[in-house]
Backbone atoms as SQL, in Angstrom:
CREATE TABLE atoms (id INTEGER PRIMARY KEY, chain TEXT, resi INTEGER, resn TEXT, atom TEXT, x REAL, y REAL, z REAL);
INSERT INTO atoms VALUES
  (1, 'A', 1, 'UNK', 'N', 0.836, -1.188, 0.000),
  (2, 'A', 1, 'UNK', 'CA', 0.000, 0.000, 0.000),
  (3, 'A', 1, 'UNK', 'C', 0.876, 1.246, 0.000),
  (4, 'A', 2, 'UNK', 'N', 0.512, 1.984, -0.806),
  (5, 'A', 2, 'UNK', 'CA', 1.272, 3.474, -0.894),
  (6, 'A', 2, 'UNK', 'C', 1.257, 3.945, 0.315),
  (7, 'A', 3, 'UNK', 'N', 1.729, 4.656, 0.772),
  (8, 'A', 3, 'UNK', 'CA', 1.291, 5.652, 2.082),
  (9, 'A', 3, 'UNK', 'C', 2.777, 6.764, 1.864),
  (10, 'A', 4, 'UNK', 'N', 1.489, 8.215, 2.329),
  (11, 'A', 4, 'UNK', 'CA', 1.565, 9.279, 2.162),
  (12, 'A', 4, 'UNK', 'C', 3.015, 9.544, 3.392),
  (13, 'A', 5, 'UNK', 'N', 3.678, 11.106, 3.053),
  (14, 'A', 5, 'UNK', 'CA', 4.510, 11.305, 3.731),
  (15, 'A', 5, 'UNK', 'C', 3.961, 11.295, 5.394),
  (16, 'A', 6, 'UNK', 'N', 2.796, 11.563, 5.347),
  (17, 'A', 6, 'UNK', 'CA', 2.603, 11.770, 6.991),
  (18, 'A', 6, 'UNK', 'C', 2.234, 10.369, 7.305),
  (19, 'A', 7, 'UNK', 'N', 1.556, 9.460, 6.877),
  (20, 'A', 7, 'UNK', 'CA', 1.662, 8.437, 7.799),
  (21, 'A', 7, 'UNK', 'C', 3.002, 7.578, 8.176),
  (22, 'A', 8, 'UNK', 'N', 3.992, 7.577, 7.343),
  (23, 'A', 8, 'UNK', 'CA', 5.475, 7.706, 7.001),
  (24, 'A', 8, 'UNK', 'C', 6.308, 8.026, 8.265),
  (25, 'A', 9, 'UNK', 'N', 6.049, 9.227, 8.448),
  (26, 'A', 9, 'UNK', 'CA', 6.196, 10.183, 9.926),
  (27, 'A', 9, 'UNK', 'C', 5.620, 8.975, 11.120),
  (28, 'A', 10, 'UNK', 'N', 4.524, 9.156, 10.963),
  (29, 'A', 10, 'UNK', 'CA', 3.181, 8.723, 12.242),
  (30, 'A', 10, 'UNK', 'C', 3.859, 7.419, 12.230),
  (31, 'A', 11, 'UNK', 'N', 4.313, 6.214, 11.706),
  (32, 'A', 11, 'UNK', 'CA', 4.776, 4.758, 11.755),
  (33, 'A', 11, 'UNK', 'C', 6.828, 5.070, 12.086),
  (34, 'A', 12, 'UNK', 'N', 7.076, 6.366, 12.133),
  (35, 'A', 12, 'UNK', 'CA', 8.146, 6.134, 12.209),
  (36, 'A', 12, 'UNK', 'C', 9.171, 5.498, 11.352),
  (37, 'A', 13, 'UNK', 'N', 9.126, 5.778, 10.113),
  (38, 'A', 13, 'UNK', 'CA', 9.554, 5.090, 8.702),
  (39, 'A', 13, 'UNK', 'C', 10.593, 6.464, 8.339),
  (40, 'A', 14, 'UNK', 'N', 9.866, 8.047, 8.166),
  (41, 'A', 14, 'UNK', 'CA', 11.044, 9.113, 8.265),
  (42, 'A', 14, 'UNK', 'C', 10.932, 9.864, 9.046),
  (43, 'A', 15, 'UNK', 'N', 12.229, 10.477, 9.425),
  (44, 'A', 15, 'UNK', 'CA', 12.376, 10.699, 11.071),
  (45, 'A', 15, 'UNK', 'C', 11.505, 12.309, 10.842),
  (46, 'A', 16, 'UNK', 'N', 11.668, 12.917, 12.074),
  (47, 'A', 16, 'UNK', 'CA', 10.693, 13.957, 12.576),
  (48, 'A', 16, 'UNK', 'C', 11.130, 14.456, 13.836),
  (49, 'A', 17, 'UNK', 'N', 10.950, 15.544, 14.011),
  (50, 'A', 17, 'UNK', 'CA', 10.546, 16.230, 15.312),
  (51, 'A', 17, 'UNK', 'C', 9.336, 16.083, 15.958),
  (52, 'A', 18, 'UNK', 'N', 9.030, 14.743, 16.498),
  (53, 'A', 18, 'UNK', 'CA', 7.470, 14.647, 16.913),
  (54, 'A', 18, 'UNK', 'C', 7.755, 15.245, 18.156),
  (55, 'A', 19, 'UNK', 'N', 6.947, 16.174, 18.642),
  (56, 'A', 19, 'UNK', 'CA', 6.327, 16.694, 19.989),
  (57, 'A', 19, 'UNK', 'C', 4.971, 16.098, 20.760),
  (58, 'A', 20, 'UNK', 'N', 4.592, 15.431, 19.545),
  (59, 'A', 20, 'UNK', 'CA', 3.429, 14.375, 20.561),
  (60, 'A', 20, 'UNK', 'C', 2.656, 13.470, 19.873),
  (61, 'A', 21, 'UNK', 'N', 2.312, 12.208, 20.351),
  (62, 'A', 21, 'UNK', 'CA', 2.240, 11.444, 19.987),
  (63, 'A', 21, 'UNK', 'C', 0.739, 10.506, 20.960),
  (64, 'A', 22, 'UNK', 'N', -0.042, 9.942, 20.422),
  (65, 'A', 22, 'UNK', 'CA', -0.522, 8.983, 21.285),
  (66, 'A', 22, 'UNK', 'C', -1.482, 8.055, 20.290),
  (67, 'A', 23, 'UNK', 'N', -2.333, 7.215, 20.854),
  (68, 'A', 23, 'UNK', 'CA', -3.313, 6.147, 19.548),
  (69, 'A', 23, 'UNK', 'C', -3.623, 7.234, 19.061),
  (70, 'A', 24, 'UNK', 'N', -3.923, 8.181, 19.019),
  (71, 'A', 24, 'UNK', 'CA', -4.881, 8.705, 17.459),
  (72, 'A', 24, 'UNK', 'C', -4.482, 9.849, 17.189),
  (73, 'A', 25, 'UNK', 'N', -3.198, 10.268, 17.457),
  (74, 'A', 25, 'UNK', 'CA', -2.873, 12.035, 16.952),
  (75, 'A', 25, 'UNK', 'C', -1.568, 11.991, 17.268),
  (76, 'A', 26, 'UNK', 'N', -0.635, 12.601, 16.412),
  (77, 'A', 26, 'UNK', 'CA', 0.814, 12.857, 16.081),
  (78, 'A', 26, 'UNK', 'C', 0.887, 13.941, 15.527),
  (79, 'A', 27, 'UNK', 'N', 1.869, 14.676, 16.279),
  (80, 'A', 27, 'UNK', 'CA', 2.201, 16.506, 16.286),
  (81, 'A', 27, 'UNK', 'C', 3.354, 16.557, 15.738),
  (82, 'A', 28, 'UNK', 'N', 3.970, 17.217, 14.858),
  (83, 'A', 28, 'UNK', 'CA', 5.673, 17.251, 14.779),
  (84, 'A', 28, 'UNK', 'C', 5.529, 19.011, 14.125),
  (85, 'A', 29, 'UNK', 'N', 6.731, 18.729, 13.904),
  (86, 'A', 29, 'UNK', 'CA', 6.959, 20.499, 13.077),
  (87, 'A', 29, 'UNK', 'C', 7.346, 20.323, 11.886),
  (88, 'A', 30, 'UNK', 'N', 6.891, 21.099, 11.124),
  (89, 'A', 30, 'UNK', 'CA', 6.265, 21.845, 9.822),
  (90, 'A', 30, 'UNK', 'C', 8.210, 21.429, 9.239),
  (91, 'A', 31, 'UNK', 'N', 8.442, 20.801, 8.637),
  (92, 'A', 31, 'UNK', 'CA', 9.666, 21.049, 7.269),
  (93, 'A', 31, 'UNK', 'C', 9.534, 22.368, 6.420),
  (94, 'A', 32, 'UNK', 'N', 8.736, 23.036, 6.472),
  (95, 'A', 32, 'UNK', 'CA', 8.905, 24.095, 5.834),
  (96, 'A', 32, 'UNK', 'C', 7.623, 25.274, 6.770),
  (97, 'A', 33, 'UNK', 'N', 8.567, 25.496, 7.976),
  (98, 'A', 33, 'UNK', 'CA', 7.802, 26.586, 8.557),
  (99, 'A', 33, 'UNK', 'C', 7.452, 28.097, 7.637),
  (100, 'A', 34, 'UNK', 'N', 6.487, 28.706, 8.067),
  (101, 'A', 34, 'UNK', 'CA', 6.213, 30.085, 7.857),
  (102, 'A', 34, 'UNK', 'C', 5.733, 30.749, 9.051),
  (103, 'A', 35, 'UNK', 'N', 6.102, 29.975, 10.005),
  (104, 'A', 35, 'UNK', 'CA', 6.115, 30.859, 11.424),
  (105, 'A', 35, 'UNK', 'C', 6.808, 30.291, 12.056),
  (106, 'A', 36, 'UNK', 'N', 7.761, 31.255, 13.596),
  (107, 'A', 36, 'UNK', 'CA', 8.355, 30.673, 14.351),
  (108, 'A', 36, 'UNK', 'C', 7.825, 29.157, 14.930),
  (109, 'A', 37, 'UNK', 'N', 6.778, 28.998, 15.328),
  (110, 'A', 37, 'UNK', 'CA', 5.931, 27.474, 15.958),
  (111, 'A', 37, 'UNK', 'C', 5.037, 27.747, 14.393),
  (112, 'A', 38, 'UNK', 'N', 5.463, 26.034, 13.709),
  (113, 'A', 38, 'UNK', 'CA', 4.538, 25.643, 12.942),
  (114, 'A', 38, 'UNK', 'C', 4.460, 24.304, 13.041),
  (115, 'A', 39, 'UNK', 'N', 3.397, 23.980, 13.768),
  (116, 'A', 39, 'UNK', 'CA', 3.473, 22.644, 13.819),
  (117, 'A', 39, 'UNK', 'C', 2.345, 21.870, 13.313),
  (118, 'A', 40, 'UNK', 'N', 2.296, 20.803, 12.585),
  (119, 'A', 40, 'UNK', 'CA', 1.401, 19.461, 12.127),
  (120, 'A', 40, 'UNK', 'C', 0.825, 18.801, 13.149),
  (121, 'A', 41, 'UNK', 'N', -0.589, 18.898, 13.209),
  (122, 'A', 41, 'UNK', 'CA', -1.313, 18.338, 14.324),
  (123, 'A', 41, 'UNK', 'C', -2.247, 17.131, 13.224),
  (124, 'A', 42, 'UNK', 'N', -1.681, 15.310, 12.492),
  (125, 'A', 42, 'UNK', 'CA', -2.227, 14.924, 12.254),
  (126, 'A', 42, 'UNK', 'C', -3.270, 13.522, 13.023),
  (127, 'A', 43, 'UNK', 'N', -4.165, 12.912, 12.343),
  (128, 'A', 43, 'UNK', 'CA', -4.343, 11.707, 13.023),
  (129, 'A', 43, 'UNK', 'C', -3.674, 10.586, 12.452),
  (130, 'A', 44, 'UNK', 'N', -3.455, 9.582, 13.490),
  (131, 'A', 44, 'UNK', 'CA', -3.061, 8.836, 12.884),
  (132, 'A', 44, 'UNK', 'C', -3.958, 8.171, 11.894),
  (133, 'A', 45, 'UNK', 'N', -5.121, 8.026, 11.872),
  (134, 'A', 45, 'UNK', 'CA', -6.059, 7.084, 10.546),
  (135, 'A', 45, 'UNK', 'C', -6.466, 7.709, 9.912),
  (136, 'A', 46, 'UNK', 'N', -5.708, 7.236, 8.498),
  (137, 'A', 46, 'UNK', 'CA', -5.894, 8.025, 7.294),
  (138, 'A', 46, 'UNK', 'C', -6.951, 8.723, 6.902),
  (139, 'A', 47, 'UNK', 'N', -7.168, 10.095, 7.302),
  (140, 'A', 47, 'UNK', 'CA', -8.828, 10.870, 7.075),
  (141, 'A', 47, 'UNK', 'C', -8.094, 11.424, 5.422),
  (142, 'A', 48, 'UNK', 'N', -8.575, 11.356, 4.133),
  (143, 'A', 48, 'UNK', 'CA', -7.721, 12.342, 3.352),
  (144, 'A', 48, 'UNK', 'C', -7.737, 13.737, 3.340),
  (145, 'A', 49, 'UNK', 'N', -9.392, 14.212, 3.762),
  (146, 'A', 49, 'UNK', 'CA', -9.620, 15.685, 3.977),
  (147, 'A', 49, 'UNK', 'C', -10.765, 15.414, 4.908),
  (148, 'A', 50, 'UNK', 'N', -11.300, 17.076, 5.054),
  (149, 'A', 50, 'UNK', 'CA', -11.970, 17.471, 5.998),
  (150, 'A', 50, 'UNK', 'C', -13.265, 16.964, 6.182),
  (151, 'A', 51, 'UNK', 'N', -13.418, 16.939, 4.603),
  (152, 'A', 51, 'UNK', 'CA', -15.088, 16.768, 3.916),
  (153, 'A', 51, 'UNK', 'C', -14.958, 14.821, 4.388),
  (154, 'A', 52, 'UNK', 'N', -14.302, 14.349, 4.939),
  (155, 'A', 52, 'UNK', 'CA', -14.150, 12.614, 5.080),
  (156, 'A', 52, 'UNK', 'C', -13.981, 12.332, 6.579),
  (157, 'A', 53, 'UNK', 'N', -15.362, 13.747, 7.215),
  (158, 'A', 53, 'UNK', 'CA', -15.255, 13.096, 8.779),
  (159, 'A', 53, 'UNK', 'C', -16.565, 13.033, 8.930),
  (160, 'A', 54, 'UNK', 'N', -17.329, 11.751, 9.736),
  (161, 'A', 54, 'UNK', 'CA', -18.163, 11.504, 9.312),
  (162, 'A', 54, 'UNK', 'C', -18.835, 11.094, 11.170),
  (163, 'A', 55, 'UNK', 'N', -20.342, 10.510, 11.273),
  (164, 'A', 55, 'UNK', 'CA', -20.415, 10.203, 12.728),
  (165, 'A', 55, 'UNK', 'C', -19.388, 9.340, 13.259),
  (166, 'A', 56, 'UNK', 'N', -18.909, 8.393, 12.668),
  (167, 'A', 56, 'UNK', 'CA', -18.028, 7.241, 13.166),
  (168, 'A', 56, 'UNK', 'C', -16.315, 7.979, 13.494),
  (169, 'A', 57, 'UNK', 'N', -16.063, 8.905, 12.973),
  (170, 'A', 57, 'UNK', 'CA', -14.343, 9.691, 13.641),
  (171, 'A', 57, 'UNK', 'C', -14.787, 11.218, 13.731),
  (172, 'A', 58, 'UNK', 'N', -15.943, 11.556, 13.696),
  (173, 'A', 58, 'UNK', 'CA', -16.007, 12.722, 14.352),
  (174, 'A', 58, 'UNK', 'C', -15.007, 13.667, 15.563),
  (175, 'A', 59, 'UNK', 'N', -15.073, 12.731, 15.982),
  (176, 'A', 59, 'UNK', 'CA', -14.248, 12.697, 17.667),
  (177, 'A', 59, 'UNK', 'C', -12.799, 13.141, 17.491),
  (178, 'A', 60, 'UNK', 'N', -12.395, 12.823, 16.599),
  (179, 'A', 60, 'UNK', 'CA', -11.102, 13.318, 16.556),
  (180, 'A', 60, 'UNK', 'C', -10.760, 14.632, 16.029),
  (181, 'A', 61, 'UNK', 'N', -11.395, 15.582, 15.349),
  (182, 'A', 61, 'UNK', 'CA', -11.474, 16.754, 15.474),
  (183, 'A', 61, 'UNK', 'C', -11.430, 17.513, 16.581),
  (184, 'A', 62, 'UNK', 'N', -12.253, 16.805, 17.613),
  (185, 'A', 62, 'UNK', 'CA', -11.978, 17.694, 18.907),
  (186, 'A', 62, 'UNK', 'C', -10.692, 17.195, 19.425),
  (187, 'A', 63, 'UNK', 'N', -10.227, 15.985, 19.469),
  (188, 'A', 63, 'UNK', 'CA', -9.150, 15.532, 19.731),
  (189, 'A', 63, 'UNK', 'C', -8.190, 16.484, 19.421),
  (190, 'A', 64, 'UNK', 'N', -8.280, 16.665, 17.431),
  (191, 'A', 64, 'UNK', 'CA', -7.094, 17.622, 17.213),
  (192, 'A', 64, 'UNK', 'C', -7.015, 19.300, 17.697),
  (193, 'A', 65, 'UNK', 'N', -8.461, 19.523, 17.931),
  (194, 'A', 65, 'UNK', 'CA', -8.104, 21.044, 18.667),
  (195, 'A', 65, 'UNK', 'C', -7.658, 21.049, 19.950),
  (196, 'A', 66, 'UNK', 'N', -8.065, 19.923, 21.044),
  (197, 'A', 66, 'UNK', 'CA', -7.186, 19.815, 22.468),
  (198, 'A', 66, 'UNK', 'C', -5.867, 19.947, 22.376),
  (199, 'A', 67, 'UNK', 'N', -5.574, 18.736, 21.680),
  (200, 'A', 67, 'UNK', 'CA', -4.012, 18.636, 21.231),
  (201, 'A', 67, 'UNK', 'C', -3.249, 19.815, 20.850),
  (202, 'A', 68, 'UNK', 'N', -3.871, 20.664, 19.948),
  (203, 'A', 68, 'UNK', 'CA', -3.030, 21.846, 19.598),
  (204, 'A', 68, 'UNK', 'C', -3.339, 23.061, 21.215),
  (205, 'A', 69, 'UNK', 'N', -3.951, 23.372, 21.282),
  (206, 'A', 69, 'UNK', 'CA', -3.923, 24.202, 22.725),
  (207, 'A', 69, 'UNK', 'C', -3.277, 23.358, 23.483),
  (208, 'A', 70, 'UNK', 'N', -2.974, 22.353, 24.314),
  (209, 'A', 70, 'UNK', 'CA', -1.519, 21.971, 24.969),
  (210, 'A', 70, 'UNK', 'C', -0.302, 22.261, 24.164),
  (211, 'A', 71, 'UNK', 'N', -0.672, 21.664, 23.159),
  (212, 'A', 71, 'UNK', 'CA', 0.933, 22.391, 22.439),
  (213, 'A', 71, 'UNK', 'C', 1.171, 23.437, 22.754),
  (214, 'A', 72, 'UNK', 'N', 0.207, 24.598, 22.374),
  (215, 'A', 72, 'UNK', 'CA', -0.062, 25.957, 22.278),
  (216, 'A', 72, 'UNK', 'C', 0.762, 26.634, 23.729),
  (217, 'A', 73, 'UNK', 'N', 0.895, 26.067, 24.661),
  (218, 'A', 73, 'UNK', 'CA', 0.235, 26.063, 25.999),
  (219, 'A', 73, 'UNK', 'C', 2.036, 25.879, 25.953),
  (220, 'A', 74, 'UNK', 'N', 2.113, 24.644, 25.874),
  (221, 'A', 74, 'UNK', 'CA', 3.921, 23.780, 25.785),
  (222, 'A', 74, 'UNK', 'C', 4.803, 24.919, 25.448),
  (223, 'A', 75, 'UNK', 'N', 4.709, 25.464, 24.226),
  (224, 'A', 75, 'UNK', 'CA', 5.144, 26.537, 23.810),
  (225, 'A', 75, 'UNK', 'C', 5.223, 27.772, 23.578),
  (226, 'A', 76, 'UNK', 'N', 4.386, 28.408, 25.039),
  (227, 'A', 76, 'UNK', 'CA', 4.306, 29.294, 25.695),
  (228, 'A', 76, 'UNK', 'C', 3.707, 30.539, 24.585),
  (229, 'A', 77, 'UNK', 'N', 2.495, 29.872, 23.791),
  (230, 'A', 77, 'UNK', 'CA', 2.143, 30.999, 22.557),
  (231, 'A', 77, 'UNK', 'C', 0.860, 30.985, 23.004),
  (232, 'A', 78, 'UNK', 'N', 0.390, 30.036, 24.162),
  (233, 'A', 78, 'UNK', 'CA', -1.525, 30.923, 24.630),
  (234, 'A', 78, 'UNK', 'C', -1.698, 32.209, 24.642),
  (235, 'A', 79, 'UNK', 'N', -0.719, 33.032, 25.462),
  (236, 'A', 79, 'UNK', 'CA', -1.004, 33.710, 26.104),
  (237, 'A', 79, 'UNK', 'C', -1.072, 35.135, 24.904),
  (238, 'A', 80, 'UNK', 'N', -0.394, 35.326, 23.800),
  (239, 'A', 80, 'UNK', 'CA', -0.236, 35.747, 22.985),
  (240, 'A', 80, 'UNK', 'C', -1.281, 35.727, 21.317),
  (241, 'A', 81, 'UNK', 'N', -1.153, 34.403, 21.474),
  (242, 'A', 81, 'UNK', 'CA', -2.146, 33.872, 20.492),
  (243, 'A', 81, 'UNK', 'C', -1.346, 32.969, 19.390),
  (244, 'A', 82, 'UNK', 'N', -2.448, 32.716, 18.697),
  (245, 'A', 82, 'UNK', 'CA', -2.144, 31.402, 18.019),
  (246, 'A', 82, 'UNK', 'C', -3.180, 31.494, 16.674),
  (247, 'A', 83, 'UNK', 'N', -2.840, 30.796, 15.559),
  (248, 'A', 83, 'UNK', 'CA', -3.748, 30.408, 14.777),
  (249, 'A', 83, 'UNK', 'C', -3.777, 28.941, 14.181),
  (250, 'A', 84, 'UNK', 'N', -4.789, 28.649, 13.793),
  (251, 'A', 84, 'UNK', 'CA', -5.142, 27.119, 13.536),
  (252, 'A', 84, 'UNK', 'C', -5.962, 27.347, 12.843),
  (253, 'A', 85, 'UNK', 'N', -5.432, 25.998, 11.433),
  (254, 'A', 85, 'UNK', 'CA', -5.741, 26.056, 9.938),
  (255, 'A', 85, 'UNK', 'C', -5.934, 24.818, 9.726),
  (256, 'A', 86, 'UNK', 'N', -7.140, 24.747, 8.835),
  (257, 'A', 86, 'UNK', 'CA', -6.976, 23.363, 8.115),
  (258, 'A', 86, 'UNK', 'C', -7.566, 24.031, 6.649),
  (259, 'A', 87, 'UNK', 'N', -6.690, 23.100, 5.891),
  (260, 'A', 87, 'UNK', 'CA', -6.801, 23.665, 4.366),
  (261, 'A', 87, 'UNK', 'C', -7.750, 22.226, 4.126),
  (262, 'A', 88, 'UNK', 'N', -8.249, 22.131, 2.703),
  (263, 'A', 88, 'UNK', 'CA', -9.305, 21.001, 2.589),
  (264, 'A', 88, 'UNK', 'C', -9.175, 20.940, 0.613),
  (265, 'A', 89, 'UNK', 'N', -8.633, 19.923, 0.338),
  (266, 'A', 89, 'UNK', 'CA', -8.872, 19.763, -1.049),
  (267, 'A', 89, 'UNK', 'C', -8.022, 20.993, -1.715),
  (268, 'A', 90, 'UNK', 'N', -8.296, 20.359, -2.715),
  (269, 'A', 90, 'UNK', 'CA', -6.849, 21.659, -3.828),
  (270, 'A', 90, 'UNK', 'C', -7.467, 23.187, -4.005),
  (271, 'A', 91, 'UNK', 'N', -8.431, 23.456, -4.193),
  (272, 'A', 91, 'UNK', 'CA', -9.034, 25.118, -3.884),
  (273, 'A', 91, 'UNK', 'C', -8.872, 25.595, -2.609),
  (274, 'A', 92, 'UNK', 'N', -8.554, 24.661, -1.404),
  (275, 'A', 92, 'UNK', 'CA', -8.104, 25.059, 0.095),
  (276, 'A', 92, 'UNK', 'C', -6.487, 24.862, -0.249),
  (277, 'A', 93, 'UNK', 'N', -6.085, 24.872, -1.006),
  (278, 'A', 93, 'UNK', 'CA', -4.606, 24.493, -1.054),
  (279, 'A', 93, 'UNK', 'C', -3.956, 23.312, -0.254),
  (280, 'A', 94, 'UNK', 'N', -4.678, 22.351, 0.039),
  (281, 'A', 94, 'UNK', 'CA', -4.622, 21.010, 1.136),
  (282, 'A', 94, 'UNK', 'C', -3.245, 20.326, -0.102),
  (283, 'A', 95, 'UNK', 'N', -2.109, 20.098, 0.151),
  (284, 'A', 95, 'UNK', 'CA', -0.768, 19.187, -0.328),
  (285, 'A', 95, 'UNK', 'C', -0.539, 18.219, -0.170),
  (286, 'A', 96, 'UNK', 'N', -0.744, 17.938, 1.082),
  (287, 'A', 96, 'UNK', 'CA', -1.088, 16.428, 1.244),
  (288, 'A', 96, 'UNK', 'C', -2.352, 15.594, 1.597),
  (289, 'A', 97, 'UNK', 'N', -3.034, 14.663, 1.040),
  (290, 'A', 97, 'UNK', 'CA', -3.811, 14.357, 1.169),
  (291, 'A', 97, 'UNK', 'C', -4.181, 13.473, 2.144),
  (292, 'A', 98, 'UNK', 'N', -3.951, 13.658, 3.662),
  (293, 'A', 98, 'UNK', 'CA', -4.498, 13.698, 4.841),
  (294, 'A', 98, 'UNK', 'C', -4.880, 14.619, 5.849),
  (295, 'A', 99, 'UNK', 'N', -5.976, 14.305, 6.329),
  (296, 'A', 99, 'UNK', 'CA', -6.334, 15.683, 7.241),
  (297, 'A', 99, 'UNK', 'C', -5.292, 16.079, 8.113),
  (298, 'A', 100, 'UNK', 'N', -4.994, 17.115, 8.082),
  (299, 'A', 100, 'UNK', 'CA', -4.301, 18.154, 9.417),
  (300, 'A', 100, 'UNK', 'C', -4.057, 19.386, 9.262),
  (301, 'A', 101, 'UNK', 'N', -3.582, 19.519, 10.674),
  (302, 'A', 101, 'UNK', 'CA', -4.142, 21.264, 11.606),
  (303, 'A', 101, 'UNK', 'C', -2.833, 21.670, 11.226),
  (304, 'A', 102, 'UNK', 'N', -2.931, 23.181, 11.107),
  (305, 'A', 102, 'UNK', 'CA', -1.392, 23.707, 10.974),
  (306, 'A', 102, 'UNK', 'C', -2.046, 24.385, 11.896),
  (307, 'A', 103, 'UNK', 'N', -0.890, 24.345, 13.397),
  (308, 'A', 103, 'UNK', 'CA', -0.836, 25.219, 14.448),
  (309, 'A', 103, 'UNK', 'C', 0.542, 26.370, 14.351),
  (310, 'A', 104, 'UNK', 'N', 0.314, 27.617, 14.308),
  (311, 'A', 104, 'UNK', 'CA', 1.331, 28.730, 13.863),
  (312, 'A', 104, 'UNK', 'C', 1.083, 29.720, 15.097),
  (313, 'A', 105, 'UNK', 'N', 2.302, 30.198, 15.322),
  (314, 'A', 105, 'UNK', 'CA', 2.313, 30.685, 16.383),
  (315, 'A', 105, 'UNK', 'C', 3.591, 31.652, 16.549),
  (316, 'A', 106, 'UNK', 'N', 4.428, 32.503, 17.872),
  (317, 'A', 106, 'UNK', 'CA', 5.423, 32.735, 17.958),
  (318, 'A', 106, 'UNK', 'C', 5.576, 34.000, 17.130),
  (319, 'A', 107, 'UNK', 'N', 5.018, 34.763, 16.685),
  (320, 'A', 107, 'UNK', 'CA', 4.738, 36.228, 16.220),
  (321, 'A', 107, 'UNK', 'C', 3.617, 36.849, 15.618),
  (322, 'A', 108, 'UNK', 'N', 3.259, 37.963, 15.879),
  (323, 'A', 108, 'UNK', 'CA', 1.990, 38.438, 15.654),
  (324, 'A', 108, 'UNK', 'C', 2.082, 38.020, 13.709),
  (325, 'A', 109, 'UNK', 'N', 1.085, 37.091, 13.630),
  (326, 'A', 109, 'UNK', 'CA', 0.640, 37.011, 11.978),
  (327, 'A', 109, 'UNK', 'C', -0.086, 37.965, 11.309),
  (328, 'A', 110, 'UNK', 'N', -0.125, 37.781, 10.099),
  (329, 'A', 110, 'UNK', 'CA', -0.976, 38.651, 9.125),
  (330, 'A', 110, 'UNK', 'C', -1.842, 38.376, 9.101),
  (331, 'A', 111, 'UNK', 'N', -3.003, 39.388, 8.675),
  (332, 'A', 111, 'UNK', 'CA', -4.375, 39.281, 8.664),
  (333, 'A', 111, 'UNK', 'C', -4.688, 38.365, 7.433),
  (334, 'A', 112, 'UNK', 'N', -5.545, 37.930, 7.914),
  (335, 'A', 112, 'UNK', 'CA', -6.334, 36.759, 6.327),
  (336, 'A', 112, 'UNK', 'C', -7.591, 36.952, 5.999);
């Protein structure tokens, strides 16, 4: 079976800066930041996008917003602020085709 760069990561196949890890969500940092804290908040089971969460993994959406506020929290950017993104399909500019959060942080960002 093919599998994408992030599950790759998530099985430990290429290495990473993971910051967190547990059964259903793996955090690491961004290979190509655009902010001081950019970090990848994915799940581990292959969701490809956003539009592919359904009653049965619902749950892990909230999963992935907990997860990023501890991070948030870890890396001392609550208090300041933070933003959290999910792109969805190629008109969202989504690159890889599994769901995840880009958590950015660590200087005041630009408006969107």
């Amino acid at each position: 079976m093919c599998q994408n760069i992030f599950q790759k990561i998530i099985k430990g196949i290429i290495p990473s800066k993971i910051i967190y890890q547990d059964k259903e969500i793996t955090a690491f940092h961004d290979i190509n930041p655009i902010a001081p804290i950019h970090i990848l908040v994915v799940p581990n089971l292959l969701i490809k996008s956003l539009n592919e969460i359904n009653e049965n993994n619902k749950h892990i959406l909230g999963n992935m917003l907990y997860i990023s506020i501890k991070i948030a929290k870890k890396f001392k950017i609550d208090k300041n602020g933070y933003r959290l993104i999910i792109n969805c399909n190629q008109h969202g500019r989504q690159e890889i085709q599994h769901l995840h959060l880009h958590l950015l942080g660590g200087k005041k960002l630009n408006k969107i």
